[in-house]
C-alpha positions in Angstrom: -133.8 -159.1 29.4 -134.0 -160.5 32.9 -134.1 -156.2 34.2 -136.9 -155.5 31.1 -139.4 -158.2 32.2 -139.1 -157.4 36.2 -139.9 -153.6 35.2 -142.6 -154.2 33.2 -144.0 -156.9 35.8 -143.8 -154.2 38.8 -145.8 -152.1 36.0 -148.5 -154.1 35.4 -148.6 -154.5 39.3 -149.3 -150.9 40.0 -151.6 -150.7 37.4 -153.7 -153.3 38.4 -153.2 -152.0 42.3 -154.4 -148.3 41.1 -157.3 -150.1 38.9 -158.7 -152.5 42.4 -158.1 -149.1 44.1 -160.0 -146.5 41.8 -163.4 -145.3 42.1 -166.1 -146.8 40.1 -166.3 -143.6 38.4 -162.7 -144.8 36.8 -163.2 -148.0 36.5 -165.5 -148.9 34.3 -167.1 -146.5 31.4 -170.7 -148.7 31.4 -170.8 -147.8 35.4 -170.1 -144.6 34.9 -172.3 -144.0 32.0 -175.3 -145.8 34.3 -174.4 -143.7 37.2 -174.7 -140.3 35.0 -177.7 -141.2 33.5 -178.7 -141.9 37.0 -177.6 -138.1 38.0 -179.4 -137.2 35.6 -182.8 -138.6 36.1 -182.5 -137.3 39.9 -181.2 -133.9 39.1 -182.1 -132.3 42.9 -184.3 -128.8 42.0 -183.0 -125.6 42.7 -183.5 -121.5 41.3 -180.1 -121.8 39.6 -180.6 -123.6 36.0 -178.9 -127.5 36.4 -177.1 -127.8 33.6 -175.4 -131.9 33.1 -173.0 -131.6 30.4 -169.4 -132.7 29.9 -167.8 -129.8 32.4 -170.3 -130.7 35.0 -169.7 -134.6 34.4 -165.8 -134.0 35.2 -166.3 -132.1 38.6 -168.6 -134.5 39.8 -165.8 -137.3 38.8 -163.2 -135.0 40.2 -164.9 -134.0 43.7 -165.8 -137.5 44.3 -162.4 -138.7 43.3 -159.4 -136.9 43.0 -160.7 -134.1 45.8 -162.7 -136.9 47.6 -161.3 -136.1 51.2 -161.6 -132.4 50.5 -164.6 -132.3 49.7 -165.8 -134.0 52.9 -164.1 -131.4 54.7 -166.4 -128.7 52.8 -169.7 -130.9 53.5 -168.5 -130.8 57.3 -168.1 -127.1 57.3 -171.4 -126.5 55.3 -173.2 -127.7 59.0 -171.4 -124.6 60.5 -172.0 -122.2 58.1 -174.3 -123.1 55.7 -177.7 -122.1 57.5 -176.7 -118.8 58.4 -175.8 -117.9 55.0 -178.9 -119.5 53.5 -180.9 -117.5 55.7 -179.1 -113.7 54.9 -179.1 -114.9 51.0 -183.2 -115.5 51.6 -183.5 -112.4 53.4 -182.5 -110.1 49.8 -184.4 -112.3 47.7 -181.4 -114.6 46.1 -181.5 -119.0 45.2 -180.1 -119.9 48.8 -178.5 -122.8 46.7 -175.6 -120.1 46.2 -173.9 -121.2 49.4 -172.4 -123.5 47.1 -170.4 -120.3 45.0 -169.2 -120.3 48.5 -168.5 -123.7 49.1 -166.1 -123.6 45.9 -164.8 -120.4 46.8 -163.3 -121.1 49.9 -164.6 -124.3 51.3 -166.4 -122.3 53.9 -163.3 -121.7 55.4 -163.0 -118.1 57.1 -159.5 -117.9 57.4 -159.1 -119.3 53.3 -156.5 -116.4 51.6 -155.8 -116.6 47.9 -152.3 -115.8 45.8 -154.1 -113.0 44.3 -155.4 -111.6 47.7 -158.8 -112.8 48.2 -159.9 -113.8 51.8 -162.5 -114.5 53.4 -165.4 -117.7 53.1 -166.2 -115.6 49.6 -162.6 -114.5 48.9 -163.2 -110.9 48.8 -160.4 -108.9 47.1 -159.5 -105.4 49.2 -161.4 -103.4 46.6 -164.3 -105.3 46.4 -164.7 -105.8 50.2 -164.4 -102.6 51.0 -166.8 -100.9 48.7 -169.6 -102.8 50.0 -168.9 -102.4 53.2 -166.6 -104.5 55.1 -163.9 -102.5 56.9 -160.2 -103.4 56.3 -157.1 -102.7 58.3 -154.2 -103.6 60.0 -156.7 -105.4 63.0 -159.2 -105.9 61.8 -160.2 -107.9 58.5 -163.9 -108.1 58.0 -163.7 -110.5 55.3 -163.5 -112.8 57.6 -166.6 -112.5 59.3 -168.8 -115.3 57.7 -171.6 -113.1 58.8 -170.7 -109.2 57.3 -169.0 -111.0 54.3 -172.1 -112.6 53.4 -174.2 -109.8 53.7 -171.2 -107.8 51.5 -171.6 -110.9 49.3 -175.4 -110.9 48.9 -175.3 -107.1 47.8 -172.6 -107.8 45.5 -174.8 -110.9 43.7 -177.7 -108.9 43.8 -176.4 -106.3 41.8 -175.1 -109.0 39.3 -177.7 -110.6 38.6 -179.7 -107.4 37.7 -178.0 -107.1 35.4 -176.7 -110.2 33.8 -180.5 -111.1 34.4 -178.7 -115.1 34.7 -177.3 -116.8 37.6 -174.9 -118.8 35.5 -173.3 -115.7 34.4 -173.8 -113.3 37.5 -172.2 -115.9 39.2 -169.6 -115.9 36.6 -168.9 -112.2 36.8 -168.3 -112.9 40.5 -165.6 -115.0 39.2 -163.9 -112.8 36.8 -165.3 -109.3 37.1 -168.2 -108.0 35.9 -166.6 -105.5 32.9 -165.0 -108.9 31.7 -168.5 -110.6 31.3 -169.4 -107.6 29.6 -166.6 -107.3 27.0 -167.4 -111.3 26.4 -170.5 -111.2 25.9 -170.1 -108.1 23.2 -167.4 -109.3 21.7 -169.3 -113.0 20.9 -172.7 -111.4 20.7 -174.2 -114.0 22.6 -175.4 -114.3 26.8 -175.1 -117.8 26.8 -172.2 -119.3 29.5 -171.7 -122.4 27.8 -171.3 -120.7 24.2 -169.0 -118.0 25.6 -166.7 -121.1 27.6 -166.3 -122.1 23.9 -163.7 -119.2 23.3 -160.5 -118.2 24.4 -161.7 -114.8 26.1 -162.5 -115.7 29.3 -160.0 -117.2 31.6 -159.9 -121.3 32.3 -160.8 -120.2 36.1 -163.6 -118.4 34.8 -165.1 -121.4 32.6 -164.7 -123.8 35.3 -166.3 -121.1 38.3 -170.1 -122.6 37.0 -169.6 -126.4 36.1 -167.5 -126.5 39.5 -170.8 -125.2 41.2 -173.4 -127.2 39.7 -171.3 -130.1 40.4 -171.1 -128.9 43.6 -174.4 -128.2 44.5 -175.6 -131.8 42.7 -173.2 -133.5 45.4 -173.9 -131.9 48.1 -177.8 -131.7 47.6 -178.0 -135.7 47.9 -173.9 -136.9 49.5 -175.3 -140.1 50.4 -176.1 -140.9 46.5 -172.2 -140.7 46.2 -170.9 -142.4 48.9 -170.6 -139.5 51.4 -171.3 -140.4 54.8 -169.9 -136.9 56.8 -171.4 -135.7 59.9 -171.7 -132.3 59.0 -170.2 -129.5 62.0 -172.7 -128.1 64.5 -173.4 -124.4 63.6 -171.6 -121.7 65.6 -174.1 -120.5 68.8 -172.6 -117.4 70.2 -173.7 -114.1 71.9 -171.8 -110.7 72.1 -170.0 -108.8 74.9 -167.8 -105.6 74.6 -164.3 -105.7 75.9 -161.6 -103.1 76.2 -159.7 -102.1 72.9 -156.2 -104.3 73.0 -158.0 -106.9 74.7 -156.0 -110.4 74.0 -158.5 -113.1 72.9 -156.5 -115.4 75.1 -157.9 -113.1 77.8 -161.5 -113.8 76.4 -160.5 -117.7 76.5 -159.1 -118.2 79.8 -162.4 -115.8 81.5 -165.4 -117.6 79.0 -163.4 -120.7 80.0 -163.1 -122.3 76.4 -160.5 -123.3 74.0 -158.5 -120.4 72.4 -159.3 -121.4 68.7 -163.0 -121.6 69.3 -162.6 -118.1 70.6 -160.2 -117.2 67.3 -162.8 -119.0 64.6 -165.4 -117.2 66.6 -163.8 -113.3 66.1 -162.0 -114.6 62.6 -161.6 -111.3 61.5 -159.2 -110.2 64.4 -156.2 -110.2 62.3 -154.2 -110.0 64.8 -155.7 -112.3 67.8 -156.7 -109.2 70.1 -159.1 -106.2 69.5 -158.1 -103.0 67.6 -156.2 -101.0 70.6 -157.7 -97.6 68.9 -161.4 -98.9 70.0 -162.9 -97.8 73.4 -164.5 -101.2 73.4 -165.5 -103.7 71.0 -167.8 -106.3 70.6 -166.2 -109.9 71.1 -168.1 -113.6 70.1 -168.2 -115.8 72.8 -169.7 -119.2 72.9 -173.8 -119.1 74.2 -174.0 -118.7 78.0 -170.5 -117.9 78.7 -171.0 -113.5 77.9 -171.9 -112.9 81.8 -168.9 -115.4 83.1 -166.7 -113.3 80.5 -167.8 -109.7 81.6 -167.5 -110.3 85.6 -164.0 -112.1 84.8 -163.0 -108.7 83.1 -164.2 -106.2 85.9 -161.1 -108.0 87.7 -158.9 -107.5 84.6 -156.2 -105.0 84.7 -155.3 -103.3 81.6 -151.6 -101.7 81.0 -151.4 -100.1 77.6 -147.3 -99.6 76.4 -146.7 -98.1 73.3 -144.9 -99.8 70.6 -143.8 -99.1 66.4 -144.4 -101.0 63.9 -142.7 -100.3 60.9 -144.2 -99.6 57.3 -142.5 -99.1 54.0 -143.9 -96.8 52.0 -145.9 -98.1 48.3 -146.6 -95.7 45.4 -149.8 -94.4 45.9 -149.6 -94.5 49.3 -150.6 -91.5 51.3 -150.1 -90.0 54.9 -154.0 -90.6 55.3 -154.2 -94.2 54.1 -151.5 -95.1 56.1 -152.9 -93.5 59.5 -156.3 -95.0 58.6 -155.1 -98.2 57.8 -153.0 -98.8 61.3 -156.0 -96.9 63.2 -153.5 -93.7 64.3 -154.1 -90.5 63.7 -151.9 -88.3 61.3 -150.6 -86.2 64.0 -149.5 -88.9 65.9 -148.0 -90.6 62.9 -146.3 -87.1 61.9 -144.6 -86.3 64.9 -143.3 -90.0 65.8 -141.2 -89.7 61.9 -140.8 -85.7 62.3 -142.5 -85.2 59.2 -143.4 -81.4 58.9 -145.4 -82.2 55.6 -147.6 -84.4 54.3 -145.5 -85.4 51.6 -143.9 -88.6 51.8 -141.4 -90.8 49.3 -141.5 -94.5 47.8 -139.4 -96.7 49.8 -139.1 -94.7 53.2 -139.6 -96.7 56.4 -141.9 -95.1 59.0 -142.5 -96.1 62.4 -146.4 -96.5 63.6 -146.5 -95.4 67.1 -149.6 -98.2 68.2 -150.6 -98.4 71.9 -150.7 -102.3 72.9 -151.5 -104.2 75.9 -148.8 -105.2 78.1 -150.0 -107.1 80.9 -153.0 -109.1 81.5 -153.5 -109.5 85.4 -156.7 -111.4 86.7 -156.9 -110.1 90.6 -159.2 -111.5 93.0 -161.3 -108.4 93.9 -162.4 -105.4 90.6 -160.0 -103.9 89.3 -160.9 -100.4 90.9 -160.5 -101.6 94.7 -156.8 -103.7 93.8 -153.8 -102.0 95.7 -151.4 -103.6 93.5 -149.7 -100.8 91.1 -147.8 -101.4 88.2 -143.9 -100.5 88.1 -141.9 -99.8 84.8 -138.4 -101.0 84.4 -136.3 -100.3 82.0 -133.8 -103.2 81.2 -130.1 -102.0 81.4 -127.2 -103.4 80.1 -126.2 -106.5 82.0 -129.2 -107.4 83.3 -130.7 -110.8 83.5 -134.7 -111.7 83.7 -133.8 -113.7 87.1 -132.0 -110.7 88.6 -135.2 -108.7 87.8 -137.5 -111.0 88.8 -135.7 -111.1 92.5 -135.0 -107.6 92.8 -139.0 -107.0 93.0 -140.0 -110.3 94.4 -141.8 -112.3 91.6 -141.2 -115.0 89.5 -139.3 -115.3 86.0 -142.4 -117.1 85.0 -144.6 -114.1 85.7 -142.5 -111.6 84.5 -142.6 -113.5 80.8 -146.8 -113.9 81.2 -146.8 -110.0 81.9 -145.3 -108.7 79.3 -145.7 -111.2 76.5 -142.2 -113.0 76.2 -141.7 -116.2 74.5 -137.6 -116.9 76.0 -136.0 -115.6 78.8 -133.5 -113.5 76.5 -134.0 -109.5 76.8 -132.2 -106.6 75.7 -131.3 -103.0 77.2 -133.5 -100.6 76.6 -136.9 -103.2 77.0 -139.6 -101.6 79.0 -141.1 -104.6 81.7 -144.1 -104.5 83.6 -143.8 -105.6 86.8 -146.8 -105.9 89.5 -144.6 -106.2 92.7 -147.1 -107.4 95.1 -148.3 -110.2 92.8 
């Protein structure tokens, strides 16, 4: 008896704690009702039809409650993106309020990456990124470039909306595809969102995309109204320079003199945190005033290019072609590294993609062209130690690891080092 009155005691306790805790919005349903009506009378004005209803209601509860810190992580990043993308959605014509599909998309997070393999600030699948335009590969991932993903984005809601002829179900179709809107609204006969959320046909994802915007988009028009006080992020202010294909961005870093992940949020689409080697050159962010520093720091750069295989098992459907494109090799080259004589190739084998990659970063003090200093390549034999090859050409362990891109001091026979002796 003793045991059933201290349990239901601690209950009552945690109750009451979650209730003295709890937003308004759960606390009491006159407050709530008063601060909806509120919303309501103060709906902010915008291209894309406001609609208040029960769906709407809940978001606005839910981002100001349940998602309440998340959501004032996605009003910070709205400073850093949200003006560009107003201004390229202006420039085709579209409501610039749809920076808020992109706001519950991805939370204008470039790096965001879905289960179902959207990326990107609008969570582009492959498919869809690629046919308007966005290029796609084993380096580069241009879904990730707020900038060209927005443009691919605007494009894609353009041709959406001519032909829904409604924002709430072009930006719908976004969600869930445009030939599903279609079969929706022919098999209910009507063009109306809210009547087709009524029915079982379209997915729960789907009939949430356009309450989950408008909620959005009533939030974040007027934060202060419900409680958010969120400096919002200063926008990105960057200029361009060309480097070398294979260029590390930790090279770009240490010669602009910033922080490495300003330089990685800055090229977000660099899968792989250097530029495709297959480019001659390619064109690299860098924070404002920092290109010229950047471009006289790599005039002293030496580049030494190693080759290197990946390894790649082979999908049905997957062709010779696809494969070579998608790495950036060329078939030959992919051919005669796997001795293929034909084009033909089988589910399951493993080939090896010859890639060229740069081994060695070295920062001299006079260009490049007028250093002495040559590069020597050792093959590591069986035996050896990284301290016995560091003192049998004069450098330090420490170097030899910076030069060629080693994390421990452990190496194996058969490793190819690059060594600059007069370092």
């Amino acid at each position: 008896m003793h045991r059933l009155l201290l349990v239901l005691f601690l209950g009552l306790l945690l109750v009451a704690n979650a209730w003295a805790t709890s937003s308004p919005f759960d606390r009491d349903e006159n407050i709530e009702e008063e601060r909806l009506q509120l919303i309501e009378d103060d709906l902010p004005s915008s291209e894309i039809p406001i609609t208040l209803n029960e769906k709407v209601e809940y978001f606005i509860r839910y981002f100001t409650t349940t998602k309440r810190k998340v959501f004032e992580r996605w009003l910070a990043r709205s400073g850093r993106y949200g003006p560009m993308i107003k201004e390229i959605l202006r420039s085709y014509g579209l409501p610039e309020d749809l920076v808020y599909l992109a706001m519950i998309e991805s939370g204008f997070n470039p790096f965001a990456y879905s289960r179902a393999g959207a990326c990107g600030i609008w969570q582009f699948i492959r498919s869809t990124g690629r046919k308007y335009g966005l290029k796609i590969d084993y380096w580069v991932d241009e879904r990730r470039d707020p900038e060209k993903a927005t443009h691919a984005a605007a494009k894609y809601l353009l041709e959406l909306y001519r032909e829904f002829e409604c924002w709430h179900l072009a930006s719908a179709s976004y969600n869930a595809g445009e030939a599903k809107l279609r079969k929706a609204i022919r098999r209910y006969g009507t063009r109306d969102f809210w009547k087709l959320s009524r029915y079982r046909y379209l997915k729960r994802e789907t009939k949430n995309y356009v309450p989950k915007m408008i909620a959005a988009m009533i939030i974040a028009k007027n934060p202060e109204k419900f409680g958010f006080h969120v400096d919002p992020l200063p926008p990105l202010d960057y200029e361009i320079v060309e480097v070398p294909g294979g260029t590390d961005l930790r090279a770009i870093a240490l010669a602009s003199g910033t922080d490495y992940d300003l330089i990685r949020l800055l090229n977000a689409e660099l899968r792989r945190g250097k530029t495709p080697p297959y480019a001659v050159s390619y064109p690299v962010k860098v924070p404002f005033g920092s290109g010229a520093r950047v471009e006289e720091a790599l005039k002293k750069v030496q580049f030494v290019y190693t080759r290197r295989s990946l390894r790649h098992r082979v999908r049905r459907g997957e062709s010779l072609y696809q494969i070579a494109n998608y790495y950036g090799v060329s078939i030959r080259a992919l051919k005669r590294a796997n001795r293929l004589r034909s084009n033909k190739l089988r589910i399951g084998m493993v080939l090896r993609i010859p890639v060229r990659t740069q081994a060695v970063l070295y920062v001299s003090s006079k260009p490049a062209r007028q250093a002495k200093s040559k590069a020597v390549v050792y093959r590591v034999k069986r035996g050896d130690s990284l301290w016995e090859i560091a003192k049998k050409f004069g450098v330090s362990p420490r170097d030899l690891k910076v030069w060629n891109n080693l994390r421990s001091n452990l190496i194996r026979p058969g490793l190819k080092l690059v060594i600059w002796p007069e370092a």
